[in-house]
C-alpha positions, 0 to 999 in steps of 0.5 A: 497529522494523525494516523486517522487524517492520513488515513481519511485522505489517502485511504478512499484513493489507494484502496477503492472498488472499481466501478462497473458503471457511473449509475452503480456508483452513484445510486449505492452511496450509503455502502460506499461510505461504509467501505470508506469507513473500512478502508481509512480503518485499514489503512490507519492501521497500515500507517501505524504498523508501518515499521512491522510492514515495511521496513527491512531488517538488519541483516536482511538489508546487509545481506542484500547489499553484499549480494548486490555488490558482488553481481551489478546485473540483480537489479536489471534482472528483478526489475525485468521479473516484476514487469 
């Protein structure tokens, strides 16, 4: 698949507006499909950059491990942070 038909069926279902009531959602259907549209363009563009934005360099990931071995409680500690 390409990064547009990933971005087609993923993209409306991790990127959407919250909607305040069913008649809002409903009525405005011609905004919604321009949003649609910005929204499968943003995460298109997510998914071909994927490298620049998620991955993890080198000595950053080597660093990381070491800092892990020497302390096992780091992970309980970030994990009891992110909440």
């Amino acid at each position: 698949m390409t990064s547009l038909n990933l971005a087609t069926i993923f993209g409306p279902n991790l990127l959407h507006k919250q909607k305040s009531t069913d008649k809002e959602f409903s009525v405005q259907s011609s905004a919604r499909a321009e949003e649609s549209t910005a929204i499968i363009a943003v995460v298109q563009k997510m998914i071909e950059n994927y490298e620049a934005l998620f991955m993890v360099g080198g000595c950053f990931f080597t660093l990381l491990l070491c800092i892990l071995k020497l302390n096992k409680e780091i992970p309980g500690w970030c994990y009891t942070r992110m909440k």
